[in-house]
C-alpha angles and dihedrals in degrees: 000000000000103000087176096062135080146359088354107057083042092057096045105015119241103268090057087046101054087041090061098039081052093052099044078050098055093043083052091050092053097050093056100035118154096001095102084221107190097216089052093047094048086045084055100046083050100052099040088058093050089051093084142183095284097058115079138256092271093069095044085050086045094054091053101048090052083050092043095053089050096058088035100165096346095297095308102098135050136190117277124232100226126120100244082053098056094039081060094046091049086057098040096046095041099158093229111101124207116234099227133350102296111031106128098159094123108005129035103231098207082062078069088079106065097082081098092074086063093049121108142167111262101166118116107208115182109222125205114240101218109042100025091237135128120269149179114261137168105237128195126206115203119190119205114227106229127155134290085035103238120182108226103187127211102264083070092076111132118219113230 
């Protein structure tokens, strides 16, 4: 599949079609962080390989932060929902991709960094009581009806 080609990069043109293609990329990215999920890293691969020589730095920074969010600490942390995360995740995501390393005309990139300050353990590890080491255990998630019914999914375990 050649998303660059006809009659949609005509339409668009093919920098406002990767950008958007980057930035579908990222959201998905941070719906899935943390999770490895094997369809978003093979989006990602694909889209990494189509992004060639002649688009910009910015695609290329957009492609490995997706990549890095869905391996976000190895699979052992997620993105908060607090306000100050998703303040952080607003700066460090902004959708307008610099065109090489330094370009700071309209976003600082250091700025790209601060994803960190959203990031949280999300990993349940039974532990044994006796010997302090990690164990198999049957666990059992139960979720409490309230109204309005809102899912609340798994990924959404807090560690205490």
């Amino acid at each position: 599949m050649n998303y660059l080609s006809a009659p949609n990069a005509s339409v668009t043109g093919p920098y406002n079609l990767e950008t958007c293609l980057s930035v579908v990329l990222l959201s998905l990215a941070m719906v899935m962080a943390g999770s490895g999920n094997l369809k978003v890293l093979q989006l990602c691969r694909f889209l990494h390989m189509k992004t060639g020589g002649e688009m910009n730095y910015g695609f290329h920074l957009a492609h490995h932060m997706a990549l890095g969010l869905l391996f976000l600490g190895g699979g052992r942390y997620s993105l908060s929902t607090s306000n100050s995360s998703i303040a952080a995740l607003l700066c460090a995501l902004y959708p307008h991709f610099p065109a090489h390393s330094t370009d700071n005309r309209y976003h600082l990139q250091a700025l790209r960094h601060l994803y960190v300050l959203a990031a949280e353990p999300r990993l349940l590890v039974p532990v044994d009581v006796d010997t302090n080491t990690p164990c198999y255990a049957l666990i059992e998630v139960t979720y409490k009806v309230t109204l309005p019914v809102v899912f609340v999914g798994l990924i959404i375990l807090k560690a205490f």
